[in-house]
C-alpha positions as semicolon CSV with decimal commas, in nm:
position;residue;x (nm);y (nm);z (nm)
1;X;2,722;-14,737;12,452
2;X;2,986;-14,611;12,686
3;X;3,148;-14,264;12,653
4;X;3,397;-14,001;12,838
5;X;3,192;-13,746;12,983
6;X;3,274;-13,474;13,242
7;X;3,036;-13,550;13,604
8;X;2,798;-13,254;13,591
9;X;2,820;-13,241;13,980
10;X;3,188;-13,229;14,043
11;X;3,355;-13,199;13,683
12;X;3,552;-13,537;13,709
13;X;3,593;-13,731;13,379
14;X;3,390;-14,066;13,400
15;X;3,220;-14,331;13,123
16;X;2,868;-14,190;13,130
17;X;2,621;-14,497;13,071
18;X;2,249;-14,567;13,034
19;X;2,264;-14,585;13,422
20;X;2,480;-14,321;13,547
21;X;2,461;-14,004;13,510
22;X;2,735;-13,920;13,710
23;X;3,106;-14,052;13,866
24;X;3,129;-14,332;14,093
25;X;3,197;-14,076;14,351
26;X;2,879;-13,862;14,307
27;X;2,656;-14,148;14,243
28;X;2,771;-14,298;14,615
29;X;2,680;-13,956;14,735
30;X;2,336;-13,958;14,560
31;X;2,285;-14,350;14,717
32;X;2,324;-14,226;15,055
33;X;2,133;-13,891;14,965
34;X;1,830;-14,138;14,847
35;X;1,840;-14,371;15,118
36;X;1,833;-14,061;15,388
37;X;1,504;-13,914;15,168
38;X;1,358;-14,240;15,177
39;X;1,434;-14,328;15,501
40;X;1,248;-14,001;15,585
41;X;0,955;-14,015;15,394
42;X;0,869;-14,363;15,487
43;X;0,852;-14,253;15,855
44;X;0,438;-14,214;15,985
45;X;0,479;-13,914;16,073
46;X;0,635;-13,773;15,726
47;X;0,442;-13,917;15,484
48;X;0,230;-13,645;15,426
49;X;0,543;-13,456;15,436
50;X;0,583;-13,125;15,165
51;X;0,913;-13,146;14,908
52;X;1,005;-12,859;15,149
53;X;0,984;-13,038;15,470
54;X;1,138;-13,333;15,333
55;X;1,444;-13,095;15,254
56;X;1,445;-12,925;15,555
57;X;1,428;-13,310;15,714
58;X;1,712;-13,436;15,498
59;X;1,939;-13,164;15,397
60;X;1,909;-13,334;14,990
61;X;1,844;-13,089;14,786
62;X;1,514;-13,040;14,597
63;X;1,694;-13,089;14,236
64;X;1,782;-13,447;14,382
65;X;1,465;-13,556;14,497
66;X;1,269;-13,428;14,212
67;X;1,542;-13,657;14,015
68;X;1,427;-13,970;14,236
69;X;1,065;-13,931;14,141
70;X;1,123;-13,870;13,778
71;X;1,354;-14,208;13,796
72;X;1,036;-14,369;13,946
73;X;1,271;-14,439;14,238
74;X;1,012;-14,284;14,453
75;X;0,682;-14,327;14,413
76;X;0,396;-14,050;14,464
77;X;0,108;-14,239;14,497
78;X;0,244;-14,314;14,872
79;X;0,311;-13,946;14,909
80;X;-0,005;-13,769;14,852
81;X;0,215;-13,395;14,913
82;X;0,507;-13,478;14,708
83;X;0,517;-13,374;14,316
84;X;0,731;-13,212;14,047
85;X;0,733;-12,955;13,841
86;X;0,593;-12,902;13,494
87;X;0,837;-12,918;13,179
88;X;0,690;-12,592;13,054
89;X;0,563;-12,395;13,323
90;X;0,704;-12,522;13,672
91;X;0,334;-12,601;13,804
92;X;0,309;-12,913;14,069
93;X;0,257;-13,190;13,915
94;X;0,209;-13,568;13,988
95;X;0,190;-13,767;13,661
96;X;0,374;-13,728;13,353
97;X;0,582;-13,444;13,220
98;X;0,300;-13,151;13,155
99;X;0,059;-13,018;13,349
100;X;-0,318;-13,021;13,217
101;X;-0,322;-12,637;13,171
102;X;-0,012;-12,701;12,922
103;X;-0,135;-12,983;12,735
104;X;-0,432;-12,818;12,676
105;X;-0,267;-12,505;12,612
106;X;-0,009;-12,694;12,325
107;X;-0,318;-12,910;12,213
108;X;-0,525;-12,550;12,105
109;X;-0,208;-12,432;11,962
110;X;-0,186;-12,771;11,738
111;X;-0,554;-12,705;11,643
112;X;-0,502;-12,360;11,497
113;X;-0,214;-12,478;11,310
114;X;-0,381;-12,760;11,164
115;X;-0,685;-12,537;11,046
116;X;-0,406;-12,247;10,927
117;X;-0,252;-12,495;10,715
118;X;-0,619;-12,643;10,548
119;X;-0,705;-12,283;10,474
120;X;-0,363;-12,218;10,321
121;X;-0,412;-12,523;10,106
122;X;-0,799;-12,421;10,002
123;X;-0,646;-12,080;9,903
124;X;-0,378;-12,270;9,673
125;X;-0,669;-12,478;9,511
126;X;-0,887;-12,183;9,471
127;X;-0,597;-12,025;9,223
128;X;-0,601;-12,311;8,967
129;X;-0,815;-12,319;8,709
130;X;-0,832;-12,627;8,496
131;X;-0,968;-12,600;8,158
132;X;-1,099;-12,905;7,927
133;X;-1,032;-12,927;7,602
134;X;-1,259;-13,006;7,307
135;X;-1,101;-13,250;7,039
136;X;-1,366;-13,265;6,848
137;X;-1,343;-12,862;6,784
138;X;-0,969;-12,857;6,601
């Protein structure tokens, strides 16, 4: 579903799609920004280029080329320098969206609040007390 949207790059009002994120006029821009990156990066000599050197190469900014790997438009397993940071903590990364430090890190704090919440629920139990009743004593 199509909707009026203001370009985050340049302000102009554009339908924002599934596949733009951006005006006609930025996403040209970006094409030839990609194409110049790629064109780069695909040379011999700049393969085992850094996301630095491939900026200082290109002039695209880092924001732009992280978007191209997160897009899968570049692939990393052909660049073994390139990566992006991690969601949480801004560490290099290769492979999905968290480093291992942070997964771990969210996984521990998942654990603790899984065992918080048994113990909370043991205490509850521990408060009732259930009582039978006799009906042959009436």
């Amino acid at each position: 579903m199509s909707q009026l949207d203001n370009c985050p790059n340049c302000g102009q009002v554009y339908l924002k799609n599934a596949f733009r994120e951006v005006c006609m006029d930025c996403y040209k821009q970006e094409e030839e920004d990609y194409q110049t990156v790629y064109k780069f990066i695909r040379q011999r000599q700049n393969r085992t280029a850094t996301m630095e050197q491939v900026v200082s190469g290109t002039g695209v900014s880092e924001g732009l080329i992280i978007k191209f790997i997160r897009k899968g438009r570049i692939q990393l397993a052909q660049f073994p320098q390139l990566g992006y940071p991690c969601d949480r903590c801004g560490t290099l990364i290769r492979e999905e969206k968290l480093c291992v430090s942070c997964k771990k890190d969210i996984q521990t704090q998942l654990t603790q609040i899984d065992r918080e919440e048994e113990r909370q629920l043991e205490l509850n139990n521990l408060g009732k007390t259930y009582h039978a009743v006799n009906k042959n004593k009436r």
